[in-house]
C-alpha positions as CSV (number, residue, x, y, z in Angstrom):
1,X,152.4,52.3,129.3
2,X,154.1,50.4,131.9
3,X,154.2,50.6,135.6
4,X,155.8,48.7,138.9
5,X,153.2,47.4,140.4
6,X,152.9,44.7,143.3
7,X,152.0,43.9,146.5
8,X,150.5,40.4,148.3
9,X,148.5,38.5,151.3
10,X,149.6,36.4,154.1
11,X,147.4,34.4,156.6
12,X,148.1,32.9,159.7
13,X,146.5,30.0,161.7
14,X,144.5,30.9,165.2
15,X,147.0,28.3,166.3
16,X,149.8,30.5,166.3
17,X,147.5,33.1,168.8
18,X,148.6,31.2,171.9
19,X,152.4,32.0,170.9
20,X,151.7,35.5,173.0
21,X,153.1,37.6,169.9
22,X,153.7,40.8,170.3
23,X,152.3,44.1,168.5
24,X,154.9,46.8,167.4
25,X,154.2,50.0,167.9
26,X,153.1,52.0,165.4
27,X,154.7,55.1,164.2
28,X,152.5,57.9,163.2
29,X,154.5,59.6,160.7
30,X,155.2,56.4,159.0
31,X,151.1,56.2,158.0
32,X,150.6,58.4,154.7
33,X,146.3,58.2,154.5
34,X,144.1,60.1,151.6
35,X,140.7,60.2,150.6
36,X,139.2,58.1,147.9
37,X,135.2,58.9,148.0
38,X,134.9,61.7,151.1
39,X,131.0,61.5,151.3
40,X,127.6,59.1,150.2
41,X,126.6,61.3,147.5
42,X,130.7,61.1,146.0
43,X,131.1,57.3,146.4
44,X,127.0,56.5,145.1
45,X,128.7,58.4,141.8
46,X,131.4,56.4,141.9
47,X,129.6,52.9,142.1
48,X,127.6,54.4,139.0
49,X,129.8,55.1,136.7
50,X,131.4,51.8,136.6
51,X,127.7,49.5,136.4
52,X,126.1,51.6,133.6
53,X,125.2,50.6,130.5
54,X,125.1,47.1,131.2
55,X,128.4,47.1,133.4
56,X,130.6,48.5,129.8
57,X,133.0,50.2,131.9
58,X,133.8,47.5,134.2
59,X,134.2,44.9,130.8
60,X,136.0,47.6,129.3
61,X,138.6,47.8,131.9
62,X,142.1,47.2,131.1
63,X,144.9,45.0,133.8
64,X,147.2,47.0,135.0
65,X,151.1,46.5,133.6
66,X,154.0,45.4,135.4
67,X,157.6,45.6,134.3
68,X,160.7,44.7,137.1
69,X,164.1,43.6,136.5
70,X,164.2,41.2,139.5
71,X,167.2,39.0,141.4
72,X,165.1,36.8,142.5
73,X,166.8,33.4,142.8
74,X,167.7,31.4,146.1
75,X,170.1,33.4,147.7
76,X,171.6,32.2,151.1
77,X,171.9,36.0,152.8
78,X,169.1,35.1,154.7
79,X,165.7,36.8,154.7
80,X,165.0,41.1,155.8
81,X,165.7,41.8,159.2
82,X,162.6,42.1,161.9
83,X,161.8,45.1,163.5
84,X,159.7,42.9,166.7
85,X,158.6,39.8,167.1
86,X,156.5,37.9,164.7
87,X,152.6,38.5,165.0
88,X,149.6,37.8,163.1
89,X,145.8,39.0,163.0
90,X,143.4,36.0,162.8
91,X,140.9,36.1,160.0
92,X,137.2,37.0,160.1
93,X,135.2,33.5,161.4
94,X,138.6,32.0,162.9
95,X,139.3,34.2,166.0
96,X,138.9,31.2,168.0
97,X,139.1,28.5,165.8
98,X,141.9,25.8,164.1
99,X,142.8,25.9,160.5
100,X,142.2,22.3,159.1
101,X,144.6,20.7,156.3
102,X,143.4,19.4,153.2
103,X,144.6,18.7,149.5
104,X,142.2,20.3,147.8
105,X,142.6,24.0,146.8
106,X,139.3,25.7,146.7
107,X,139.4,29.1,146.0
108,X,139.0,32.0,148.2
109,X,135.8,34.2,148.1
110,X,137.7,36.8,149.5
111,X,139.6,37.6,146.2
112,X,138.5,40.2,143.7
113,X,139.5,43.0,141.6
114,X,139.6,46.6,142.0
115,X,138.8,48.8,139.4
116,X,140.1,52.3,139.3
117,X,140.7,55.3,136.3
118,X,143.8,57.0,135.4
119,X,144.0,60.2,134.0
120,X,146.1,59.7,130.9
121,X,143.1,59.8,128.4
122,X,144.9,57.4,126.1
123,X,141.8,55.3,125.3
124,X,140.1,55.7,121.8
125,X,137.2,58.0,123.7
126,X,139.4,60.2,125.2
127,X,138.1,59.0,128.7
128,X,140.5,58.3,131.4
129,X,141.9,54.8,131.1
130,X,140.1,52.7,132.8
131,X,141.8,49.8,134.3
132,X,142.3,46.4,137.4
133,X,144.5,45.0,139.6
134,X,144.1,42.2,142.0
135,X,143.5,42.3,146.2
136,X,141.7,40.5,148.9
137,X,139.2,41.2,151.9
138,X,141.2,40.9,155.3
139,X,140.2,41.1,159.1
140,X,139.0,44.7,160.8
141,X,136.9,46.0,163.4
142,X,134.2,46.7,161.1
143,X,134.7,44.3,158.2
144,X,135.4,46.6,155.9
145,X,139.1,46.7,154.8
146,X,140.8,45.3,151.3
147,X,144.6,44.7,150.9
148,X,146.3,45.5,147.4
149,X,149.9,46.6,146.2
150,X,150.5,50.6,146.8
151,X,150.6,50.9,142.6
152,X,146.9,49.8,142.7
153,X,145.7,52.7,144.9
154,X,148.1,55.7,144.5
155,X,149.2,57.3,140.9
156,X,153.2,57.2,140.6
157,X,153.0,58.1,136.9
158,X,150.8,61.0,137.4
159,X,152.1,61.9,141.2
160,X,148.6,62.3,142.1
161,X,147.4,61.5,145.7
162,X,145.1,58.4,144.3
163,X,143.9,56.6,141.5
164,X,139.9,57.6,140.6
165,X,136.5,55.7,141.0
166,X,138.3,53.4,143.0
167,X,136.1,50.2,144.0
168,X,136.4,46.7,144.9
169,X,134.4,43.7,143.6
170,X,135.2,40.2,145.3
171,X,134.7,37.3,142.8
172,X,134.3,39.8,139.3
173,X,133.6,38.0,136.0
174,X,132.9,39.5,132.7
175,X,130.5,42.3,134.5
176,X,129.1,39.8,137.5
177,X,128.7,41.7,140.8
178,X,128.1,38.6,142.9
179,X,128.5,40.4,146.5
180,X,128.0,44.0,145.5
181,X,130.4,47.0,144.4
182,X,132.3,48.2,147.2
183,X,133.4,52.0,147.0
184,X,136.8,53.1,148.7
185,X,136.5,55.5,151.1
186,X,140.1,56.0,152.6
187,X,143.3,54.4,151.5
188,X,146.5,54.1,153.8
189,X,150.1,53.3,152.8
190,X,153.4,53.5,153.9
191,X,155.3,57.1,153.8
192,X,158.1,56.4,152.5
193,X,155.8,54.2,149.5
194,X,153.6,57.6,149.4
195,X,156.8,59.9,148.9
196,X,159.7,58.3,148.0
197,X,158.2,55.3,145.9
198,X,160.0,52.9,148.1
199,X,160.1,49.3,146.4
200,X,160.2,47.8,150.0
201,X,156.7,49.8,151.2
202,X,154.5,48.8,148.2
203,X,151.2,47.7,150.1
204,X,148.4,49.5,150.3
205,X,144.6,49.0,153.1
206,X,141.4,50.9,152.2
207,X,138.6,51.0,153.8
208,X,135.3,50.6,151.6
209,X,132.0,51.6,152.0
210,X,129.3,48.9,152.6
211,X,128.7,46.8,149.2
212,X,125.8,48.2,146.9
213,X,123.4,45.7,145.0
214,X,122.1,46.4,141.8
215,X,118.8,45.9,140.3
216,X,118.5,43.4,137.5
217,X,122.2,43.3,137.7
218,X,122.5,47.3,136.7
219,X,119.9,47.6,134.3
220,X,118.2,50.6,134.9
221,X,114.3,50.7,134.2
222,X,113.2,54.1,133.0
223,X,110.9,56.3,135.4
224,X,107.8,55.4,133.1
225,X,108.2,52.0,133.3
226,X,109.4,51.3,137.0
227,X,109.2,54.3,139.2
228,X,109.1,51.7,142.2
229,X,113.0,51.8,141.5
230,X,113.5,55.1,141.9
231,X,113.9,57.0,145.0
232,X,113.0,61.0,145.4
233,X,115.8,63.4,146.9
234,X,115.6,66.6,147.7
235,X,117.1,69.2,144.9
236,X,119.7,70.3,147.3
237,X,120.7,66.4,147.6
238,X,120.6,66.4,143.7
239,X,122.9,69.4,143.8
240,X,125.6,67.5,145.7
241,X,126.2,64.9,143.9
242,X,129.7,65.8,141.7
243,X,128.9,67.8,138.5
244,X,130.3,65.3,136.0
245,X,127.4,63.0,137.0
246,X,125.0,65.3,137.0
247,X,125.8,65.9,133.4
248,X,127.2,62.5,132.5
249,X,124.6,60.3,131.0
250,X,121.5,62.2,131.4
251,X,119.0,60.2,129.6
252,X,118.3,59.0,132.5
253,X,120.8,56.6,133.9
254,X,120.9,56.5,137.4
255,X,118.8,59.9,137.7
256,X,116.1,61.6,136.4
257,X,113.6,64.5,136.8
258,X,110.3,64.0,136.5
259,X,107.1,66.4,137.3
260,X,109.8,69.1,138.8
261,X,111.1,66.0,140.8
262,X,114.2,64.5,141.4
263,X,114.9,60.8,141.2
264,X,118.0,58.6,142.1
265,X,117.8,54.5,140.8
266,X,117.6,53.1,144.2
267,X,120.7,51.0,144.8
268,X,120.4,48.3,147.4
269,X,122.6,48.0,150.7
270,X,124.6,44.5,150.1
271,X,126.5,45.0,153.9
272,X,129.8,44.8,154.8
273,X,132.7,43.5,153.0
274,X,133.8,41.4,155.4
275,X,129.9,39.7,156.6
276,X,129.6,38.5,152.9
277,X,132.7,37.2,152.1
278,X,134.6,37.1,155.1
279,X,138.1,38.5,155.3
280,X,142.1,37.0,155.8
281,X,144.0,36.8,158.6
282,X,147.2,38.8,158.5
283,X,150.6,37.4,158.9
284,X,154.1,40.0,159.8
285,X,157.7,39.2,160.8
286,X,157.3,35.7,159.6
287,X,160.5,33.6,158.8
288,X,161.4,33.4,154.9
289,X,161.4,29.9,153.3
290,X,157.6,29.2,154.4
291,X,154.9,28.2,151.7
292,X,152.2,30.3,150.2
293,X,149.2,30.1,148.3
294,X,149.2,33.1,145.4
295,X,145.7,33.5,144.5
296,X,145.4,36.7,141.7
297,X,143.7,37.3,137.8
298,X,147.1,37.1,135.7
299,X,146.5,38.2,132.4
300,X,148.3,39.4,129.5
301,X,151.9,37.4,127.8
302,X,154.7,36.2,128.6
303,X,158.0,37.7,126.7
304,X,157.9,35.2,124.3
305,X,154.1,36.0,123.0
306,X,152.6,33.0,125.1
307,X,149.4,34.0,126.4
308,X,148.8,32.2,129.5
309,X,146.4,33.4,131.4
310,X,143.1,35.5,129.9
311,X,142.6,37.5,133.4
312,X,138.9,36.6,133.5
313,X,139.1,34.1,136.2
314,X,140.7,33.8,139.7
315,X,144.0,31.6,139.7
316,X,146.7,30.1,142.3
317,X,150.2,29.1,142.7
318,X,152.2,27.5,145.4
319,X,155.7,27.6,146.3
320,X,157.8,28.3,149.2
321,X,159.2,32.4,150.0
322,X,162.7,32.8,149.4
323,X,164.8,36.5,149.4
324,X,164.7,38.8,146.5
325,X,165.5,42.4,145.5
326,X,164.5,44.7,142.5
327,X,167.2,47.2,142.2
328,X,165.2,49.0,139.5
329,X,162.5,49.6,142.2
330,X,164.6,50.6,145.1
331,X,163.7,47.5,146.6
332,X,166.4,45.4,148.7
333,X,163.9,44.0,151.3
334,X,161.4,41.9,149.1
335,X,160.5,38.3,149.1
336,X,160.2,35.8,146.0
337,X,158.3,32.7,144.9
338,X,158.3,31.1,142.0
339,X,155.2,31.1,140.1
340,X,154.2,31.4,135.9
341,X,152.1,34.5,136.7
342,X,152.1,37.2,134.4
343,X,152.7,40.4,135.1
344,X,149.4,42.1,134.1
345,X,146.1,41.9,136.5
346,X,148.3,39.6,138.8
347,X,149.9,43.1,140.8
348,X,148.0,42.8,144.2
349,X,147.6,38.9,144.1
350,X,147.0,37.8,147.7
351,X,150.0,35.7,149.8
352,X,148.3,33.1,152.2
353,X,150.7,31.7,154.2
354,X,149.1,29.0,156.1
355,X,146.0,28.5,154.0
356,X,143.2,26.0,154.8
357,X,141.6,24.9,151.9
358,X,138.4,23.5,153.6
359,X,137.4,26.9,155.0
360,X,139.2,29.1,152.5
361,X,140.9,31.3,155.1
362,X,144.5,32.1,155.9
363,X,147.1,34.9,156.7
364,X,148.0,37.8,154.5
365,X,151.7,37.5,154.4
366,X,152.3,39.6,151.2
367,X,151.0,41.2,147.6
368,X,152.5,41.0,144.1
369,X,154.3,43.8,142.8
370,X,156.0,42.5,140.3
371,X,157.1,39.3,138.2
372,X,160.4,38.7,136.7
373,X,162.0,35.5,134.6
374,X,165.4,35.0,136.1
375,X,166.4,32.2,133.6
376,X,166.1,34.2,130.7
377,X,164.1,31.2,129.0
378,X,161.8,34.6,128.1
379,X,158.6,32.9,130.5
380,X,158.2,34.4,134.1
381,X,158.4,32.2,136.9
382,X,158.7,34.4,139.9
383,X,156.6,37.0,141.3
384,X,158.0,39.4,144.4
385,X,156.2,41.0,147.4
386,X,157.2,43.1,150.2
387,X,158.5,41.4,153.4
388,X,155.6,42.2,155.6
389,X,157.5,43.2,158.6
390,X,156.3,45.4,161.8
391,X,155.9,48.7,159.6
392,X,153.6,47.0,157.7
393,X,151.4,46.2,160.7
394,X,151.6,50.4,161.4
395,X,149.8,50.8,158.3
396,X,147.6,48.1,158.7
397,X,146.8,49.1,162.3
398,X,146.3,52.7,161.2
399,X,143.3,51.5,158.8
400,X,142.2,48.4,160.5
401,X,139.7,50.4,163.4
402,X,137.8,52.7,161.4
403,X,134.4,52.8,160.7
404,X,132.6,53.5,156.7
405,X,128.9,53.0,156.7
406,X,126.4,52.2,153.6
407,X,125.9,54.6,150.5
408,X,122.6,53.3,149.6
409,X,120.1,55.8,148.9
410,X,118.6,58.3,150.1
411,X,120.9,60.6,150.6
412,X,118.5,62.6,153.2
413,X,121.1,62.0,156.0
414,X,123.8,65.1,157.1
415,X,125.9,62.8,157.4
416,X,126.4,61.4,153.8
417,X,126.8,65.1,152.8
């Protein structure tokens, strides 16, 4: 099973704020938007299903595959066209600061992995596959926005609007929920990515719910032992939640009935995205030829067998944008840099253009969607993006103002129905 995925991350420095850059306008009908988790009780279900028994689903999940023919080597045509002037967004904690320079690369905590099903039902179970891709928190009104390649969020093999039980974990490993689980709630792309599967639009925002904390790390006590973790709702809040969880796993995992009662394990709110891990800066219209910091979970082999990378842990490369295009993607527009990444887990690896190492902050300037070897040496050495031009900032800006709100129970609240 292979797919085109990619997508990456770009930061700018609050230095470049004084420049007075402009902000394009946005086009509506260049915004496709669809619902990932429409309500509390739908998105509670979600967070669930992927931290039960012990957090098996979440080791269980598979990276996502890439496979691009890419020409991806200098060329000397000169980078994709602007559509306005160059801008940038500063990142959460530096609207008004400097970025400082140092040598030593510490490692964003705004990096994670969403984790997302598919509904091909190819695993031994017969469950929908259940699978990852990399993306990063970046800067919004409320804090609560993650950045990812389009084929991370919406199902081109399937044509379905989304991919399921889609959630975000910043700093992941081997079943580790460090900052919480964060739920999608809406997820925003471009309309020609949405409809035409346009090489050039492969980006994806979503805005996620606030982060839920789990109780010795997921395990759930039963009712007998630890009622203190449970919390009581109403049978009519019980009777929202989606069927399939209502009937999936009830020896009581997550809920239970007790004494004609009924009982939810009583999540924890972790807060916003953006409060606990702070978010990047985003960078659009920028000249090609600048360097960037990739930061993504590459996993899987290269063509020749070599297994690089073991996609448990957060890695980076550096090198400096050049122009590329993937004719097999309908992609003329995309950017290149030359890194060993492989394909798998690495589609939705950041772009930080401008990064400072000492404060771990930078601009979004672009996502992995793909990786190529252009030597034919049978090892890839570049991975692509999008240019992040002014349409890109009309997605963004049609995400980047809306509000989410916690999914920690209860449930009593209308407005979580």
């Amino acid at each position: 099973m292979k797919r085109i995925l990619g997508f990456g991350g770009v930061v700018a420095t609050a230095g470049l704020l004084a420049a007075g850059l402009s902000v394009p306008a946005q086009a509506a009908n260049d915004v496709a938007s669809d619902a990932l988790s429409t309500n509390g009780l739908a998105a509670y279900a979600v967070a669930a299903y992927w931290k039960a028994n012990n957090a098996a689903n979440l080791i269980g999940a598979t990276p996502y595959n890439v496979e691009t023919k890419v020409v991806a080597k200098h060329l000397s045509k000169g980078g994709p066209s602007a559509d306005s002037k160059p801008g940038i967004v500063p990142a959460i904690g530096d609207e008004k600061k400097t970025v400082a320079k140092s040598k030593n690369v510490n490692l964003p905590k705004t990096t994670g992995k969403v984790f997302f099903t598919t509904p091909d039902g190819s695993d031994a179970d017969s469950r929908p596959d259940r699978h990852w891709c990399s993306a990063t928190s970046v800067q919004s009104a409320y804090h609560n926005l993650v950045a990812t390649a389009g084929h991370c969020v919406y199902d081109t093999e399937t044509n379905a609007a989304t991919l399921n039980n889609w959630v975000f974990i910043p700093g992941y490993y081997q079943g580790k929920t460090p900052w919480g689980v964060y739920v999608g709630k809406q997820a925003f792309t471009h309309y020609d990515y949405d409809v035409y599967e346009d090489g050039d639009r492969d980006y994806a925002f979503v805005t996620v719910y606030n982060g839920l904390k789990f109780a010795h790390d997921g395990v759930v006590r039963p009712f007998t032992d630890n009622p203190g973790g449970w919390k009581e709702v109403s049978k009519a809040t019980f009777l929202n939640f989606p069927g399939w969880f209502r009937d999936w796993n009830n020896n009581g995992t997550f809920w239970c009935q007790h004494d004609d009662k009924y009982y939810v394990w009583a999540f924890e709110d972790a807060g916003r995205l953006g409060d606990n891990v702070g978010g990047q800066g985003l960078a659009y219209n920028q000249k090609v030829g600048q360097p960037v910091f990739v930061f993504g979970y590459p996993s899987g082999s290269h063509p020749d067998g070599n297994y690089a990378y073991s996609g448990k842990t957060l890695k980076w490369s550096y090198g400096k944008t050049f122009p590329a295009s993937a004719s097999s993607i309908k992609a003329e527009e995309l950017v290149g840099v030359k890194s060993s990444f492989t394909g798998e887990g690495a589609l939705g690896s950041s772009w930080l253009l401008k990064y400072s190492n000492t404060r771990r902050l930078g601009y979004l300037n672009g996502v992995t969607i793909g990786v190529s070897d252009t030597d034919g040496n049978d090892r890839y050495d570049t991975s692509v993006s999008p240019y992040f031009d002014g349409e890109l900032y009309g997605v963004y800006g049609a995400a980047k103002n809306l509000w989410s709100g916690s999914i920690a129970v209860p449930f009593e609240s209308p407005a979580l129905h």
